[in-house]
BALOBA-1460 file (C-alpha; in Angstrom, 3 decimals):
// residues 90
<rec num="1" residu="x" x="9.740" y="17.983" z="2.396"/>
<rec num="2" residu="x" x="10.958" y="15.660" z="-0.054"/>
<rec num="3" residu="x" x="10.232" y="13.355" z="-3.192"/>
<rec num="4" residu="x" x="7.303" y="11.958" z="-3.936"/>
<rec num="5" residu="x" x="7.189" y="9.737" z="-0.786"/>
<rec num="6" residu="x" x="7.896" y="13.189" z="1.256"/>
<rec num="7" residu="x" x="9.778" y="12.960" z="4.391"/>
<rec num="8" residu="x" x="8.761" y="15.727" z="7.241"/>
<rec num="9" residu="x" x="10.687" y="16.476" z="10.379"/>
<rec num="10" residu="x" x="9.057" y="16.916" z="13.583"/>
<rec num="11" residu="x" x="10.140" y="17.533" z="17.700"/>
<rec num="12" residu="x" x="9.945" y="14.390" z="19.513"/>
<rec num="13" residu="x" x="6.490" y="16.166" z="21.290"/>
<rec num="14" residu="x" x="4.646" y="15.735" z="18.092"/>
<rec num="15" residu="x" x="5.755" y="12.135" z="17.226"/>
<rec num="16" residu="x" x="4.652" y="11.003" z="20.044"/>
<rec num="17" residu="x" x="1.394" y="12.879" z="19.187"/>
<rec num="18" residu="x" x="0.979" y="11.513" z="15.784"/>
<rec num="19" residu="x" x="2.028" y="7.659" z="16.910"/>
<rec num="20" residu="x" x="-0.909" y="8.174" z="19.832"/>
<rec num="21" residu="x" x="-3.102" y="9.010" z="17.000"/>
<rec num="22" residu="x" x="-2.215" y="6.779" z="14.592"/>
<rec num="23" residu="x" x="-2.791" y="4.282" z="17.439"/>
<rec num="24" residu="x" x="-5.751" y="5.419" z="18.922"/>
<rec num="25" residu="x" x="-7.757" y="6.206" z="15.731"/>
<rec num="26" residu="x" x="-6.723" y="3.240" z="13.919"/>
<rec num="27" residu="x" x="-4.390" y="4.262" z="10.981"/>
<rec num="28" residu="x" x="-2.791" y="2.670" z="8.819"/>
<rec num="29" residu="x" x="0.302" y="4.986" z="9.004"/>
<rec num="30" residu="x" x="0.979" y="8.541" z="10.107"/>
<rec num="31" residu="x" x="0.904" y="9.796" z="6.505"/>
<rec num="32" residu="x" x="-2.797" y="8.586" z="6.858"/>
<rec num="33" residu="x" x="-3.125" y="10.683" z="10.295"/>
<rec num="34" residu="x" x="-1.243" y="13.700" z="8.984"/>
<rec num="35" residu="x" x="-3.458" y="13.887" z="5.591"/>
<rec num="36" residu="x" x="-6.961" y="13.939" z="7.598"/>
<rec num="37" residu="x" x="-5.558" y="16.254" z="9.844"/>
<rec num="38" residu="x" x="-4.700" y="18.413" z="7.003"/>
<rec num="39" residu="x" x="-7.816" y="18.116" z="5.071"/>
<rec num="40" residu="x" x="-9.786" y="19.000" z="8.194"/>
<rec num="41" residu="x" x="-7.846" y="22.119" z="8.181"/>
<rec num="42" residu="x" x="-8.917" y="22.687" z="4.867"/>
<rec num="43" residu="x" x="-12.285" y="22.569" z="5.536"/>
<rec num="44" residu="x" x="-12.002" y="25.382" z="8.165"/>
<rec num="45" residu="x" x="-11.652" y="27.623" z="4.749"/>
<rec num="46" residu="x" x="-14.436" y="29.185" z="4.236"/>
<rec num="47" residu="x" x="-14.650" y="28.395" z="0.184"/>
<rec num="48" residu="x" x="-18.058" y="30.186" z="-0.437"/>
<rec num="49" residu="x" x="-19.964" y="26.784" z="-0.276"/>
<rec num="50" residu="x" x="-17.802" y="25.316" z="-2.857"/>
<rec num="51" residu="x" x="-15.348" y="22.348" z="-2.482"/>
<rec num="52" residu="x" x="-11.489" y="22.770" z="-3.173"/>
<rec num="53" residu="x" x="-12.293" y="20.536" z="-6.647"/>
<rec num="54" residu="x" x="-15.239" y="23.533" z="-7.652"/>
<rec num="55" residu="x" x="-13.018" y="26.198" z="-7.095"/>
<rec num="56" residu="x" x="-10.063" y="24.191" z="-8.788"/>
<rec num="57" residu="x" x="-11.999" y="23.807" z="-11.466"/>
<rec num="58" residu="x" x="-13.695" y="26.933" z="-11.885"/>
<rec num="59" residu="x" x="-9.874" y="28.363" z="-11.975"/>
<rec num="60" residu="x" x="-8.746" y="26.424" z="-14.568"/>
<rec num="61" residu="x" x="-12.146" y="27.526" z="-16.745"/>
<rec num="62" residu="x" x="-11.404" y="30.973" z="-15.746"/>
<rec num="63" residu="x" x="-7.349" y="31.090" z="-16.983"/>
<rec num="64" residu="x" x="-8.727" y="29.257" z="-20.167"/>
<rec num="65" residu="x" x="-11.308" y="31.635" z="-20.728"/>
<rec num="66" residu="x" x="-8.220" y="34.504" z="-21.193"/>
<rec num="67" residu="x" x="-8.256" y="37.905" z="-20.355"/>
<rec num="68" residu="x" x="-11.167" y="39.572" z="-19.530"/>
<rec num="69" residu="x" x="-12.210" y="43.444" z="-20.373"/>
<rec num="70" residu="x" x="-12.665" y="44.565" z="-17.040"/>
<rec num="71" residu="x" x="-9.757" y="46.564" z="-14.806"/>
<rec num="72" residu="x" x="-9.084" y="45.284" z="-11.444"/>
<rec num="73" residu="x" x="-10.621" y="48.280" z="-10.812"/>
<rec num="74" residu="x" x="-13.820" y="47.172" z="-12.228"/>
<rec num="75" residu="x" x="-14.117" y="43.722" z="-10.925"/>
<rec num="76" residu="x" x="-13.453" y="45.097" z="-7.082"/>
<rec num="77" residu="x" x="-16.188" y="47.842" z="-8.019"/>
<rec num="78" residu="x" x="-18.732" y="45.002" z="-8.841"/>
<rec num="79" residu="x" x="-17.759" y="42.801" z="-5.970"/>
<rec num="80" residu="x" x="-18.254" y="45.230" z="-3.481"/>
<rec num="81" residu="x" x="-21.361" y="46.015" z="-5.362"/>
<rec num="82" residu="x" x="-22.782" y="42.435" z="-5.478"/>
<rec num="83" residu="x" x="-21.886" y="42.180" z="-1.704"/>
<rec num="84" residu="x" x="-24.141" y="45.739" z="-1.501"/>
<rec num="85" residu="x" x="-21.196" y="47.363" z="0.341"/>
<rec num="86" residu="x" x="-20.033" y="51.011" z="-0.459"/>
<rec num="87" residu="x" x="-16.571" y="50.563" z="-2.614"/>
<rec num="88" residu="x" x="-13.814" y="52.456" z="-0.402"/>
<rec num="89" residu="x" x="-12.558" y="55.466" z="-1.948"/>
<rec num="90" residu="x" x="-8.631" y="55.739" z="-2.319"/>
């Protein structure tokens, strides 16, 4: 991929795909095609509930909040704890 208008290469299978698509579902263009299809994709993710902007988010308030006190350790303990399943012993 390139640039800000990013150019993709593809087998001659999948462009005729993607212009069937773009055809049949009425898109404008088969960056338009390509982005739902990868946005669908995305939301085969499980996220927990929350949205790829949540999560984004809740990242950036978690690297400005600095370092935390707890060991990796720690935070794996209480995960495993939360999710009421027995932390494996090393």
């Amino acid at each position: 991929m390139e640039g800000p208008d990013e150019t993709i290469s593809v087998t001659a299978e999948v462009a005729t795909l993607l212009r069937e698509v773009v055809e049949a579902d009425g898109y404008a263009s088969a960056s338009d095609a390509i982005r739902d299809a990868l946005l669908a994709r995305s939301q085969d993710v499980d996220l927990g509930g929350y949205t790829p902007e949540e999560i984004s988010r809740l990242a950036d308030e978690g690297i400005a909040s600095g370092l935390g006190h707890m060991s990796l350790e720690d935070i794996q303990r209480e995960g495993f704890r939360r999710a009421g399943v027995p932390f494996p012993e090393r």
